[in-house]
C-alpha positions in Angstrom: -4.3 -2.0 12.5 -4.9 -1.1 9.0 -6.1 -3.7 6.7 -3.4 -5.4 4.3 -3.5 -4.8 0.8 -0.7 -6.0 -1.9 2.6 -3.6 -3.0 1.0 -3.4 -6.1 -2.8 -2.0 -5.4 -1.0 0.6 -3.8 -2.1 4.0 -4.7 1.0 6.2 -6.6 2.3 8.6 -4.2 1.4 6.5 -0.7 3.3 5.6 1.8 3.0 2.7 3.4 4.9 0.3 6.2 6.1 -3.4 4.4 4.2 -6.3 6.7 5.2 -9.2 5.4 6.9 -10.4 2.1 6.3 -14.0 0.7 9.1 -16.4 1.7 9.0 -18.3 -2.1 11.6 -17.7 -4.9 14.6 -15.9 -5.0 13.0 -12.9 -5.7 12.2 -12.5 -1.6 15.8 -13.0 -0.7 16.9 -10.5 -3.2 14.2 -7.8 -1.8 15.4 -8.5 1.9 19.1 -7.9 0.8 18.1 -5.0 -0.3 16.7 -3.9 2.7 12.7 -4.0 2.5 12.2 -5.7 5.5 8.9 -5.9 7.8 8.1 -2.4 9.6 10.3 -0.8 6.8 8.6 2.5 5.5 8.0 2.7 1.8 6.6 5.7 -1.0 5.3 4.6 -4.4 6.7 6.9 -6.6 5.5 6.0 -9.7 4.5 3.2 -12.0 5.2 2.7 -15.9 2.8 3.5 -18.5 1.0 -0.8 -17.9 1.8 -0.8 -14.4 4.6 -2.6 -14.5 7.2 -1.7 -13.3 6.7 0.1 -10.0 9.2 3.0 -9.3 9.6 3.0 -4.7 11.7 5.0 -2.2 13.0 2.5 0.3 15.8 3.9 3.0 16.9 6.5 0.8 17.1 5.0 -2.1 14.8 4.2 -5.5 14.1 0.5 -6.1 12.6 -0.6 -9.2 10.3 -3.9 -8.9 8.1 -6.0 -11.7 4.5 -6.2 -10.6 4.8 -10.1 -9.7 7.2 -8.8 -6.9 5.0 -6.4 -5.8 2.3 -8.6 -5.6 4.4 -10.8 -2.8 4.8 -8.2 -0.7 1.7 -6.9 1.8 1.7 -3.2 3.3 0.2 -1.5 5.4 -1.2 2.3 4.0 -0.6 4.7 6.5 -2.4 7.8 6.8 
């Protein structure tokens, strides 16, 4: 197994399997909802201009998150 870096180190373009997400805030139960769950595969598209926010593909779909959010959430890169 990979080593675990945060959502938001991640390089733009990577893909990457979501290993955990922080269980504090409302924020985590809002990401879960919307379906980024552990073992779910993830692409970061792109990221605005400061880095925040980040642009990802998530089951299909795009999903815009703030760079706090990202930093809850731990991935694994894959190859």
């Amino acid at each position: 197994m990979s080593s675990l870096i945060k959502l938001s180190v991640l390089s733009i373009g990577s893909t990457a399997i979501v290993r955990e997400i922080s269980k504090n805030g409302a924020a985590s139960v809002r990401l879960r909802e919307m379906g980024l769950l552990a073992g779910t595969k993830i692409v970061l598209v792109r990221a605005a201009p400061l880095g925040d926010p980040l642009e990802i593909t998530v089951r299909g779909y795009h999903l815009t998150l703030r760079k706090n959010e990202a930093e809850q959430i731990l991935v694994e890169p894959s190859p």
